[in-house]
C-alpha positions in Angstrom: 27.0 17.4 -6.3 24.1 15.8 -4.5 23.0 17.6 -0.8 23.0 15.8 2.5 19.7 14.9 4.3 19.6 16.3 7.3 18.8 13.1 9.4 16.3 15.3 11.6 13.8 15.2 8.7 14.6 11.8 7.0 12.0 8.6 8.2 13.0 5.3 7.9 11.9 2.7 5.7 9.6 0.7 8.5 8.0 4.0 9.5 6.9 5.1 6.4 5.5 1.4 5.5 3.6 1.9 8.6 2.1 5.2 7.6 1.1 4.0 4.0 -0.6 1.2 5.7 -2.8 3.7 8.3 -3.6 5.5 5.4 -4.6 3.0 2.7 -6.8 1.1 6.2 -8.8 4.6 6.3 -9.4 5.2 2.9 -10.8 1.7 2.9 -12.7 2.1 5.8 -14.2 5.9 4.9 -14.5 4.2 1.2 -16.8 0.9 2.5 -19.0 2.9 5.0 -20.2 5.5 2.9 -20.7 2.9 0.7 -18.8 3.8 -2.2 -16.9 0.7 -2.6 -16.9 -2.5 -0.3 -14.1 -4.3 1.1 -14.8 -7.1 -1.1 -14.7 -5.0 -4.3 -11.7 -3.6 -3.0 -9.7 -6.9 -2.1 -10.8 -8.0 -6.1 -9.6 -4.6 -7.9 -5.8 -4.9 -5.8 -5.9 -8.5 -7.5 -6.7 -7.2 -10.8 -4.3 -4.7 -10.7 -1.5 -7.2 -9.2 -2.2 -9.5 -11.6 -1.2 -6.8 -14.7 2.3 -5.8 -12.9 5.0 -7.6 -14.4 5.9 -10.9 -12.7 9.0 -9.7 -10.6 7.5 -6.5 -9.2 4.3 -8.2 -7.7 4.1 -8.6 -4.2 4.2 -12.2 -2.7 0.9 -14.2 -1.5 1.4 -15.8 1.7 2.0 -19.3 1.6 4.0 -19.0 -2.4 6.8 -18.2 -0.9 
């Protein structure tokens, strides 16, 4: 039988989304001023890597809606 969360040390859904995006903004940031990558190179490998996901599980572009 499955245990209960205690709800004390569950986080919801919009919270976590919010942490992800602090931390990928960082990583880019530390990344593109130590030079290692730039945002630009960045921007192109997410595309690249979007664009091999199947169809359904890609995230929607603004404006295809």
């Amino acid at each position: 039988m499955a245990e209960k969360l205690d709800p004390k040390q569950t986080v919801d859904l919009r919270e976590l989304l919010i942490s992800e995006v602090i931390q990928l903004e960082a990583l880019t940031n530390l990344l593109d001023r130590k030079g290692i990558i730039s945002k630009e190179e960045l921007l192109e490998e997410i595309k690249r890597v979007a664009a091999r996901l199947p169809r359904a599980e890609r995230p929607k572009e603004a404006g295809t809606e």
